[in-house]
N, C-alpha and C positions, 0 to 999 in steps of 0.2 A: 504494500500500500504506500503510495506517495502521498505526500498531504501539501496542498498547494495554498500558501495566502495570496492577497489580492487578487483573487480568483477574477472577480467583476471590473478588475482594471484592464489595461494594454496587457501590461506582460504575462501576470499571471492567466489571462483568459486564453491565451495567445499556447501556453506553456499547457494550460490543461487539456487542450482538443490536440496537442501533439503528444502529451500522454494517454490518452484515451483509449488507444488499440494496445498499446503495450501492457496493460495489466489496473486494478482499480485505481482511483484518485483520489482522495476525499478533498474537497473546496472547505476552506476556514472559510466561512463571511456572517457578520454581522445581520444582514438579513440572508438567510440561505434564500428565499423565495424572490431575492433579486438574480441570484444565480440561475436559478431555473428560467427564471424571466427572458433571459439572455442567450438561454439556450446551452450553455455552458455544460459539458459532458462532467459527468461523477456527482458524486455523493457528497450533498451540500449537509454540512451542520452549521450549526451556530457557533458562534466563537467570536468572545470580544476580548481585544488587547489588555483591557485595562481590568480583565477577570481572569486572575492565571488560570481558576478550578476549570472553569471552562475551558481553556485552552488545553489543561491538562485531560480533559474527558475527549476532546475533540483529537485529540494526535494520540490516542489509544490505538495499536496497531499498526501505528505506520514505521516504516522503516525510512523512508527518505523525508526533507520537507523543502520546501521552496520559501525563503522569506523574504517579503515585502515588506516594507513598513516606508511610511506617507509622510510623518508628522514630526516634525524635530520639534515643535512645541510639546509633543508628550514623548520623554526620550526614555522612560517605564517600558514602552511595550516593546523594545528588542529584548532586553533583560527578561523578562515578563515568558517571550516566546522563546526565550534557548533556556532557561527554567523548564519551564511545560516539556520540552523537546528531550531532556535527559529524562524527565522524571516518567517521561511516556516510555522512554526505549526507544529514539529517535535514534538513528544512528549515521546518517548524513545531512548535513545541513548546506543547502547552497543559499547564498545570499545576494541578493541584489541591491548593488551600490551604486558607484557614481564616478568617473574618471576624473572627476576634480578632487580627490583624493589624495591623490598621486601630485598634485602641482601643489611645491610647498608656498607659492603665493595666494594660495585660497585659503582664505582666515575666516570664512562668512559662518553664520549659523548653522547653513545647511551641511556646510561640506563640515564641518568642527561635529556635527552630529553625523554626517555616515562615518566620519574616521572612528569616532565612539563606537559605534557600531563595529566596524569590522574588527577594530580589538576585540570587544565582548566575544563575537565568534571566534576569533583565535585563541582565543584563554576558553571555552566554551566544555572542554574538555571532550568534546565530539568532531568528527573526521570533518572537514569543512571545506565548499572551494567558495570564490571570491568574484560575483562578476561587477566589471567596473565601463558601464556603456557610458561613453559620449551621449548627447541629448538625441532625445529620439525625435526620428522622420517625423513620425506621427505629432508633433507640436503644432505641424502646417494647419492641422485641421481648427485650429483655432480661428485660422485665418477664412473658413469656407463660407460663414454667414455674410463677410462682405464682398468675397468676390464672386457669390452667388447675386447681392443684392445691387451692387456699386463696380464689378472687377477692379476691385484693388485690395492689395494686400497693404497694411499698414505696421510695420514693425522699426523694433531700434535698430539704427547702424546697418544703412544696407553694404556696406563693403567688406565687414568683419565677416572671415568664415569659420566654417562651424564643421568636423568632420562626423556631422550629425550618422545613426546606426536606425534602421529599422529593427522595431520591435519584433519583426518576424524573426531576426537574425538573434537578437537578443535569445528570446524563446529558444530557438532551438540549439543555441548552446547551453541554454540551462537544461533542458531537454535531456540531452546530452550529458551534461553533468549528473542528473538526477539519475541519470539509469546506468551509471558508471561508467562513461564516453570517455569520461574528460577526469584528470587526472584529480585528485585529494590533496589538500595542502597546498593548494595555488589557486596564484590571483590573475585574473585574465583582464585585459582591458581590450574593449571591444569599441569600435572606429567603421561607420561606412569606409567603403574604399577611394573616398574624394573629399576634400573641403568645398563646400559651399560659401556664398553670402546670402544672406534673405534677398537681395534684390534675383540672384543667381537659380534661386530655389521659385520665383514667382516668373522666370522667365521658361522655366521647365513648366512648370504647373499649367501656362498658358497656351505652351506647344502641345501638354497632353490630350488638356481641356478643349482646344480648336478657336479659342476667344481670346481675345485683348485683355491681359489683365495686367494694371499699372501698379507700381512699386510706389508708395509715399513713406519715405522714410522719418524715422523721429530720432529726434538726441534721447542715450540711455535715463538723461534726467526727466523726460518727458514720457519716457516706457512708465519710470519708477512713479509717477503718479497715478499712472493708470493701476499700477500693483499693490499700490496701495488704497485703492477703492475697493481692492477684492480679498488681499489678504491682511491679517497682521504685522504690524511696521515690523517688525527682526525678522519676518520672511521677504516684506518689499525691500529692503535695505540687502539680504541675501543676495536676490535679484537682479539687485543694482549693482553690486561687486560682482556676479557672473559676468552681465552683461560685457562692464568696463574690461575684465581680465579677457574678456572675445574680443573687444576693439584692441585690448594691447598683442593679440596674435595665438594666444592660451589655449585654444583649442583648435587649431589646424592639423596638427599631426595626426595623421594618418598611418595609424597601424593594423599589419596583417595579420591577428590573432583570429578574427573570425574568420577567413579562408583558411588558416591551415587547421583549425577543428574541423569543420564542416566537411573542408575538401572541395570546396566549391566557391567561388569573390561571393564576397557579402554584395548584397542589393544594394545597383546604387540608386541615387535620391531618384531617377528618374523610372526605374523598375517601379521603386517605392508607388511614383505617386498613376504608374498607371495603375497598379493593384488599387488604388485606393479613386479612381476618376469621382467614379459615381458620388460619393461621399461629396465632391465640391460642386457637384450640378443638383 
């Protein structure tokens, strides 16, 4: 038995339907009846971060787990889940992190909370691998209500590139790890096989799409206000340190860990966004 969190997000849904024919899954979520909702293959229970008992009833039986975790504001529920994870007889834990990790000029909340984290799993006292993706494809779709409604894309810094990774690729290395692919005690950073710039990624989107779709660009300071009408100011200010560390060059590298697991080049953005058309029309 695998047991997947974030089952009703990108990766973890992505992770579950490629687990699906190799053996059962059980889905952690909060509301299991949005996982079924979703169409999401395996055995949805309940499970909430911030209730170990339940975490602990819910990873009864499994041997592998997949962990997600969302919220540096509550920095309990990694602890919380590799608890649960020994106390169940977990005996693999793959985690998903964040390649700003690795860049010792990221000081922000977020990235100070997955470094948190992947200690905790290293001291965890169970077998452990490490994935650490670049920003996913999948962010574009942010962008689809207005170039559905207006064709334009509006984001910070059209010239700073980003060697953004599709959540498909992601997936199936953790896939991969979960079913014993990929090796134990290593940390993989995982990278599309090209650097973008958001203007660069709206000029594909437009050749997929068959329409005009224009690039309006904003200053990072002009993002962080928009981030901050949606999140909490120490996640908008997070935000705003990404951003500026992509203008200073911080995420262009481009590495080949996901073709030599896979065995196949990772999708690039352009692959990406024809799998995804429909979603922007």
């Amino acid at each position: 038995m695998i047991a997947v969190t974030g089952a009703t997000g990108t990766v973890g849904g992505l992770v579950a339907r490629l687990l699906a024919d190799d053996g059962p899954v059980r889905l952690l979520a909060r509301d299991p009846a949005r996982a079924a909702e979703l169409g999401i293959p395996g055995e949805a229970v309940a499970a909430d971060f911030d209730d170990p008992a339940s975490l602990v009833a819910a990873l009864a039986g499994a041997h592998a787990l997949f962990v997600v975790t969302a919220n540096p504001l509550r920095p309990e529920h990694d602890p919380n889940l590799l608890t649960a994870a020994r106390e169940s007889g977990v005996r693999h834990v793959v985690k998903l992190s964040a390649l700003a990790v690795a860049d010792e000029r990221a000081d922000d909340l977020i990235t100070r909370w997955q470094r948190r984290n992947e200690d905790l799993v290293r001291a965890c006292g169970l077998p452990w691998t490490i994935l650490r993706p670049r920003s996913f494809m999948s962010n574009s779709l942010a962008w689809a209500s207005s170039i559905r409604t207006r064709g334009v894309v509006q984001a910070a810094d059209g010239t700073s590139r980003n060697a953004c990774v599709a959540p498909e690729d992601i997936a199936a290395v953790a896939a991969l790890a979960l079913t014993g692919g990929a090796g134990e005690g290593m940390t993989y950073p995982l990278t599309g096989p090209e650097a973008l710039s958001a203007a660069e990624q709206t000029a594909v989107l437009a050749e997929v799409l068959g329409r005009p779709v224009r690039f309006v660009g904003t200053t990072p300071e002009q993002a962080y206000e928009a981030w901050s009408r949606r999140y909490p100011e120490p996640v908008a200010q997070a935000l705003l340190h990404s951003a500026r560390r992509q203008r200073d060059g911080a995420k262009e590298l481009v590495d080949p860990t996901v073709e030599k697991l896979l065995g196949r080049p990772a999708l690039t953005y352009r692959d990406w966004a024809h799998q995804h058309r429909h979603d922007f029309l």
